[in-house]
C-alpha positions, 0 to 999 in steps of 0.5 A, spaced: 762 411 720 769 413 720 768 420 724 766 416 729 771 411 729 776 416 729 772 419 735 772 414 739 780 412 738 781 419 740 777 417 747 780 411 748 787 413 748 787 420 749 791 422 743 789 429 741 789 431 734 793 437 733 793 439 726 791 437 719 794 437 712 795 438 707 791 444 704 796 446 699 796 452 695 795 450 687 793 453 680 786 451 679 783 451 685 780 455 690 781 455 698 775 454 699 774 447 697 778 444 704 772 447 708 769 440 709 776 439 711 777 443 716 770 443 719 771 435 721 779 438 723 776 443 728 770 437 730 775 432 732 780 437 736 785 441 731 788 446 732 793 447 725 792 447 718 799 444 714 799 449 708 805 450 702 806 454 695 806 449 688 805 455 684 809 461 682 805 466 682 806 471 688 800 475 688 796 469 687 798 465 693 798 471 697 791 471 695 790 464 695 793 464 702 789 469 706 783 466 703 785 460 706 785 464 713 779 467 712 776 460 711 779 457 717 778 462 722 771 462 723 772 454 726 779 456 731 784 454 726 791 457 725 794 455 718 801 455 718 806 455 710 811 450 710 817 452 705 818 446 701 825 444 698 824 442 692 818 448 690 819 455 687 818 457 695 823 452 697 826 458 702 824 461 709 824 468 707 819 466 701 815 463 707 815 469 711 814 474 705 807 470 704 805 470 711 807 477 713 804 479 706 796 475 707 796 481 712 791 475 718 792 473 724 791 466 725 798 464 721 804 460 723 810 458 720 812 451 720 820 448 720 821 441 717 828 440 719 828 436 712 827 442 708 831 447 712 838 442 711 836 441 704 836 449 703 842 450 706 840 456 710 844 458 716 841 458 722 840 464 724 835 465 719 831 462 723 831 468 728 826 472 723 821 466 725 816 471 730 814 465 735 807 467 736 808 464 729 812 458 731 806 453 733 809 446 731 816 443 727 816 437 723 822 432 725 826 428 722 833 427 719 836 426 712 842 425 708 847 429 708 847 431 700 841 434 697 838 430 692 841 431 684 834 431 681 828 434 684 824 427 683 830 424 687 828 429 692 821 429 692 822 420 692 826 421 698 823 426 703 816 422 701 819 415 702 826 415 706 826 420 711 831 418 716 830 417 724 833 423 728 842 422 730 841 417 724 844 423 719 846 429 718 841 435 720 843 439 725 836 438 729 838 440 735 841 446 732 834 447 728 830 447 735 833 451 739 833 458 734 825 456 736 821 457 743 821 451 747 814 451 746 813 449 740 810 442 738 814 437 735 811 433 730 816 427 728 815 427 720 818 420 718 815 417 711 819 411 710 816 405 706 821 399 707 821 400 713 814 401 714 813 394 710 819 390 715 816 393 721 808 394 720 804 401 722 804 400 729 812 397 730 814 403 725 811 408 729 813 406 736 821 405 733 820 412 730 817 415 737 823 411 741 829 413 736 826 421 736 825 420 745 832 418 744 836 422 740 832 429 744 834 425 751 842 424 749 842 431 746 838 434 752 833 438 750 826 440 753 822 440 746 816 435 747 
């Protein structure tokens, strides 16, 4: 029932499904339990897989991470690592490591303008990202502070993202190092005004406030 409803939303309004998340690479479970996952992913049009490490074990992730691959390629599906802030992979170079290392071809990396502000990484760090890898960017802004507790840092970029010109991430900056090809994704949990606004009304105000805030800074990423 809900694949056809989901099928039919995406006739109706011609929104596309572009990627899927988030297959995590996790002690105590194998890649291939996203399978079923994945297959509806590619049915209703994916082209990505959202992926990041909550392991420390770098042998095990890389392992863990190209079975992923393996498992997402027969269905058309590129998977694409995240570097989380407020992970033992907190760092691009961590990400590129495991993807460099995984030795596959259907691999991205994927900059969260969140997490690359919270890791304090200099821009041109960006530059090492091949942009055949660049395939989509999740946007949002944030505080200009990191968080003191690795709780507070996780409540926060679950739960009070910040629209885009509303804080301190250099978001213009983040985007040009990246190819004008890449997607941009706007990544934008906040539960209160999610309440005050409902999905459909918060939703609208975060598409409206990023068009906003990439017109103002004339910028051609879409």
């Amino acid at each position: 029932m809900l694949r056809r409803e989901i099928k039919a939303a995406i006739d109706e309004t011609g929104v596309q499904v572009l990627d899927v998340e988030l297959a995590r690479i996790i002690d105590g479970s194998s890649p291939d339990c996203y399978l079923p996952a994945l297959e509806m992913a590619a049915e209703l049009g994916a082209r990505h897989v959202l992926s990041s490490v909550w392991m420390r074990d770098r042998h095990q992730v890389i392992e863990r991470f190209a079975r992923l691959c393996d498992v997402a390629k027969p269905l058309g599906l590129t998977v694409n690592l995240e570097f989380v802030s407020s992970t033992e992979w907190s760092t691009l170079e961590g990400a590129l490591d495991v993807v460099t290392s995984c030795g596959r071809g259907n691999v991205g990396i994927m900059i969260d303008t969140l997490h690359f502000h919270r890791g304090r990484l200099p821009l041109d760090e960006l530059d090492r990202v091949p942009a055949a890898w660049a395939n989509f960017a999740h946007v949002c802004d944030d505080r200009p502070d990191v968080p003191a507790t690795i709780e507070e840092a996780r409540r926060t970029m679950r739960e009070e993202r910040l629209y885009p010109g509303e804080g301190a991430v250099d978001i213009g900056g983040i985007l040009g190092r990246l190819p004008q090809s890449v997607i941009c994704a706007i990544e934008l949990p906040h539960l209160q005004r999610l309440r005050e606004l409902g999905p459909d009304g918060f939703a609208r105000t975060c598409l409206e406030r990023t068009k906003q805030y990439f017109e103002a800074a004339d910028m051609e990423h879409h």
